[in-house]
N, C-alpha and C positions, 0 to 999 in steps of 0.2 A: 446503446446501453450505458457506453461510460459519461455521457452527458446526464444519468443519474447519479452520480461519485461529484461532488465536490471539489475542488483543490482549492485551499486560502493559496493566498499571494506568498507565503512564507515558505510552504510547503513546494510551492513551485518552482520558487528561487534557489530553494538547497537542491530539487533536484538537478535544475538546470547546471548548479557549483560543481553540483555532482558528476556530471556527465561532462563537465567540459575537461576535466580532470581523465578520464576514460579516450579513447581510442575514434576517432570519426564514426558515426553510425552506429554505437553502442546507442542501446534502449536501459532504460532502469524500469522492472519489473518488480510490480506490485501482486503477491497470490497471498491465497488463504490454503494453508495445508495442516491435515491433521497433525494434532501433537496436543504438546503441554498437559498441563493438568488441569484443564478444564475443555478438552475436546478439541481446538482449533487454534493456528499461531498463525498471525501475518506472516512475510516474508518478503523481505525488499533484500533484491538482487540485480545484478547488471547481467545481460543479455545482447550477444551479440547481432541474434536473427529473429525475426517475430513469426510466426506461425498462422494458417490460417480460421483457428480458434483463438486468435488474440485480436484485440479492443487495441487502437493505437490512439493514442493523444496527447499529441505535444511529445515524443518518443518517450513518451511512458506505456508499457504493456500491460495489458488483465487477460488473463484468460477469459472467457466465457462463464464457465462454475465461478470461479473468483467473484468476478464483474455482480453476478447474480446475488450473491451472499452480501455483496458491499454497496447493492442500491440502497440510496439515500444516507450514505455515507457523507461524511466531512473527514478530507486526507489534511492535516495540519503540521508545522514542525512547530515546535516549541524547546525553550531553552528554559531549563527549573536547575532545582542549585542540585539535582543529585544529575543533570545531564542533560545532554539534549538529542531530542529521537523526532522520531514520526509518531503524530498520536490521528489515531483513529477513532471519530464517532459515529459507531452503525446502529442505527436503531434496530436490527435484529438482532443484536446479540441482547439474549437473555442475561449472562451472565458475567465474570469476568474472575480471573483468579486473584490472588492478594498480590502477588507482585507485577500484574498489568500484563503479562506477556500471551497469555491462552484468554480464549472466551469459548463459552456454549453459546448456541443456537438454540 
């Protein structure tokens, strides 16, 4: 399933800076959980153990729901002059709020 997800080379490299900064065996975990104000909010976290409803690649996690909602996704890092984040492109998402943090389905 997560060989539907995407990762640019950019987006893999912060993770990697990401984690090497972290603890031996720490995962950096990618979920979609409700919120925002437009129904649904990414959420990138570190993790110490992976579970067996988790997607593992390259020690990044998804859960299964997650993984689902984010086929055919593009995971990216990008640096713009108000900051630099993780941007995400899912073709299911319907929607999106004005300030980028929530999407509908």
């Amino acid at each position: 399933m997560i060989k539907e997800i995407k990762f640019t080379d950019k987006a893999l490299k912060q993770i990697n800076t990401l984690l090497s900064k972290k603890d031996k065996g720490s995962f950096f975990r990618i979920a979609i959980k409700g919120g925002g104000c437009s129904g649904f909010q990414y959420e990138f976290t570190f993790d110490s153990s992976k579970t067996d409803d988790d997607f593992n690649f390259n020690n990044i996690l998804i859960d299964k729901t997650s993984a689902n909602l984010l086929k055919g996704s593009e995971i990216d890092f990008v640096n713009e002059l108000i900051g630099s984040q993780f941007k995400i492109t899912n073709p299911q998402s319907k929607s999106s709020c004005g300030c980028g943090v929530s999407f509908s389905l």
